[in-house]
C-alpha positions in Angstrom: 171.2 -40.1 40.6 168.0 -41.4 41.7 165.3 -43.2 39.9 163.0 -40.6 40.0 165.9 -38.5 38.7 166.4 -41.1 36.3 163.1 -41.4 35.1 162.4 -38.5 32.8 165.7 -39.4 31.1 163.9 -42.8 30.6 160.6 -41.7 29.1 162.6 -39.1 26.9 164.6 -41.9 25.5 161.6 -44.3 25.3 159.8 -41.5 23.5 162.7 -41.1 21.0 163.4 -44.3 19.9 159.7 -45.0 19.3 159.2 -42.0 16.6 162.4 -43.0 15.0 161.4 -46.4 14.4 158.2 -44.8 12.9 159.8 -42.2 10.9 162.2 -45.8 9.9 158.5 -47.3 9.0 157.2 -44.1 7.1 160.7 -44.6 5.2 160.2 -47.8 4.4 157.0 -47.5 3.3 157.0 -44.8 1.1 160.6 -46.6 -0.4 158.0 -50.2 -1.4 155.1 -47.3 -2.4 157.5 -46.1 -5.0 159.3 -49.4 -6.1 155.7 -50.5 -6.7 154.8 -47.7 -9.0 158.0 -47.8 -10.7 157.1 -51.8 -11.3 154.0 -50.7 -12.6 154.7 -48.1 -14.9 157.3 -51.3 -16.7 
């Protein structure tokens, strides 16, 4: 394959990996939002 056959595969995987890592962040966050509001309700 070329590398302008290549490339959309690229951009496609780029594209991927960068909203799983921000759907990883929303996780996270909304996981410390709701430890902190169980630690406040103690």
């Amino acid at each position: 394959m070329t590398a302008q056959a290549l490339k959309p595969h690229l951009t496609i995987g780029l594209v991927q990996s960068v909203n799983y890592q921000e759907q990883l962040a929303n996780v996270g966050y909304v996981k410390t939002r709701y430890l902190s509001y169980l630690i406040f309700r103690l």
